[in-house]
N, C-alpha and C positions, 0 to 999 in steps of 0.2 A: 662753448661746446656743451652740447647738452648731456647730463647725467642722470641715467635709469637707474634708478630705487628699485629693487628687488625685495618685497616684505610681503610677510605671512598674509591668507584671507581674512582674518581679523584686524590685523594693523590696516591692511587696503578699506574694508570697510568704516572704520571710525575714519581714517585718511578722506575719503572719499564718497561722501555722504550723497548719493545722487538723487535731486531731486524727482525721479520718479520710482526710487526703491520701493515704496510703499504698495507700489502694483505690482510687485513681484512676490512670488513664494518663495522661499526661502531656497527651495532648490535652484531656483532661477536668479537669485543673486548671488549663491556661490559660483555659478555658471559666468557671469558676468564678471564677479569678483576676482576670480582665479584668471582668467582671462586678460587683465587689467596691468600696463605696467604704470608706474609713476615716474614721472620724467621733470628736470629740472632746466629750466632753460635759464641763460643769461640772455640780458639787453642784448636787443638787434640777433639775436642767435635767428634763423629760418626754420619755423618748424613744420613747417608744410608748403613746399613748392610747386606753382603753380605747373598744369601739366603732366604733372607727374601721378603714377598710379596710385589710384584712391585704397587703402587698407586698413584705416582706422577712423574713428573719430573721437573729438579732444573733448574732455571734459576742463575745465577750469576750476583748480582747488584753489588758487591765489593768482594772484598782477593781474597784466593790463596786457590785451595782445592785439595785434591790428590786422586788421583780414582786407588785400589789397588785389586789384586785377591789374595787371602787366599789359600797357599797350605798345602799339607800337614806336616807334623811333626813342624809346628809353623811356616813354611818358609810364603813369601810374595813377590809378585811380584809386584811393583809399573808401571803401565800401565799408568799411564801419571798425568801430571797435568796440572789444569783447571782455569782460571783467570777470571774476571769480562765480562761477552758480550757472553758469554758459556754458553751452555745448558747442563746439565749431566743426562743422565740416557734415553736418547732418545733410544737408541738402545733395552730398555728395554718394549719401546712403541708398538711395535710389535710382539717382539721376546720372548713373555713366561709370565709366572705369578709372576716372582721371577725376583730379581733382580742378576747379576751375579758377581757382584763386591761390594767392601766396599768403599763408600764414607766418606773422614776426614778432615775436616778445617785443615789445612796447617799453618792458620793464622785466627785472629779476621776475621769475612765473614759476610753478607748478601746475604741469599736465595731469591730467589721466587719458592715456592711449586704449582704446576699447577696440579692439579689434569687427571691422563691421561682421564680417560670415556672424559671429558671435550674436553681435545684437538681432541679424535677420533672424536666426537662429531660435532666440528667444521672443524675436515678435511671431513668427509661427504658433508658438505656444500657444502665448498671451495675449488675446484679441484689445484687452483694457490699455495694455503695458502699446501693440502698433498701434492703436487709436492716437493716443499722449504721442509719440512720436510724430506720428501724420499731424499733428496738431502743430507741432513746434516747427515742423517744415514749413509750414502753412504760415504760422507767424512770421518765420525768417523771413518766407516769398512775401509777403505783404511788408513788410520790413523794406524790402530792396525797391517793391514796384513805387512809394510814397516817397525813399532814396530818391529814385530818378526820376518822380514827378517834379520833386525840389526841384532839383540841379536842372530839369530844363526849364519850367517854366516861372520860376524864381528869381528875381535879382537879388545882387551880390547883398545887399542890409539884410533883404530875409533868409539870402543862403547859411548868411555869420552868427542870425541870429539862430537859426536851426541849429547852427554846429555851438553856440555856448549852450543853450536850452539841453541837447542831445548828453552831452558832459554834466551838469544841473543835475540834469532828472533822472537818465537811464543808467551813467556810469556811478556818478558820484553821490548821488543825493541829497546835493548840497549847493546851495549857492552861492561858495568861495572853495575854491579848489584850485590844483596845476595840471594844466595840461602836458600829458603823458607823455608826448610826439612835437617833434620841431615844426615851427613856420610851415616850413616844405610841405610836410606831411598834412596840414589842419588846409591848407594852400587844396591841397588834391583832396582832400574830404569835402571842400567846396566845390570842387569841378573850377578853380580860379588861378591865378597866377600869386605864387609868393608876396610881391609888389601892392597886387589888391588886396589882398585879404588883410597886410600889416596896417596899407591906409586904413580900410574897414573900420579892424580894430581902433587904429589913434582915434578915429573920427567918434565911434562909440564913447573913447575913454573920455574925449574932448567934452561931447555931450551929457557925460554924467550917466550915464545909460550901465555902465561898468567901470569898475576901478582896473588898471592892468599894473603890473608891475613885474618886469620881464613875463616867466611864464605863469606869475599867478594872478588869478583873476576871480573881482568878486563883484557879483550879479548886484548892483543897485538899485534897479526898475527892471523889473523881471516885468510888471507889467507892458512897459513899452518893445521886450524885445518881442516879448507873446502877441504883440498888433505887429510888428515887423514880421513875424511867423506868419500870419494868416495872412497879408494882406501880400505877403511878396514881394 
């Protein structure tokens, strides 16, 4: 269940350091800041469901949360995941009334809920503060279009090697680490079946390519998964 932290505009602030404060005036970050609640979620909690009407968007003060589209017959595509210093649901900031994905703690997390009227509110202002905004949408959108170039025209070595690389470089920073989310889930972040992706994996471990040991895992030949990345 998730629990709203209610605290002063100074505690929000030092809480809540957003990467584009700096193009704000000070009246434009209390505006922002006063606005702001801080929310706690636990593992697997839902904090933003698919379909439903679009009202805020998430900032990430800590965890790991997974941003997923809802198909049909039960299916589920996992569209990425999102770590501490990220914003989720921006794309939803312009683009409609509803939100088009399910947001879910991944892991124990801290939000910041920003109310959108708010943000639009302040991008009116501040032409520096919507430029940065429009920027980050723009990244996400190029984010998903390079997502679904993988997953189509990719086979499953370069799909796996995308999804360790993706973990590696953009979540963790790190070439041994654990992955956040079950088989299933890393299974739909490939666009593949549970069954594939675990051979995948053995086959990698087999070859020396990565070390796995249940869910941690540590990158050996980062070069050879990076030609498995390009070559597909």
């Amino acid at each position: 269940m998730a629990d709203v932290i209610t605290i002063s505009f100074e505690k929000t602030f030092e809480k809540c350091k957003l990467p584009v404060n700096q193009l704000l005036t000070a009246e434009q970050q209390a505006i922002i800041m006063d606005s702001i609640n801080i929310v706690n979620y636990n593992r697997k909690d839902i904090i933003v469901k698919q379909f439903s009407a679009s009202s805020h968007v998430y900032y990430i003060i800590k965890g790991i949360i997974k941003v997923s589209s809802e198909q049909r017959k039960g299916k589920n595509l996992v569209v990425k995941i999102d770590t501490a210093g990220s914003f989720v649901g921006l794309i939803s900031l312009l683009g409609g009334d509803s939100y088009n994905f399910t947001v879910t703690a991944a892991e124990n997390c801290t939000l910041a809920q920003i109310p959108i009227s708010t943000l639009k509110s302040v991008m009116l202002q501040n032409t520096r503060f919507a430029l940065e905004i429009s920027q980050l949408i723009s990244r996400h959108s190029l984010f998903l279009v390079n997502r679904l170039a993988g997953l189509l025209y990719k086979q499953l070595p370069g799909r796996v090697a995308d999804l360790i690389l993706y973990f590696a470089d953009d979540i963790f920073c790190n070439k041994e680490f654990e992955f956040p989310v079950n088989r299933t889930e890393l299974a739909e972040l490939c666009g593949t079946t549970k069954e594939s992706l675990i051979r995948t994996l053995s086959e990698f471990n087999h070859d020396r390519i990565i070390e796995l040991q249940r869910n941690r895992i540590r990158i050996i030949s980062y070069d050879i998964l990076k030609t498995l990345s390009r070559i597909g």
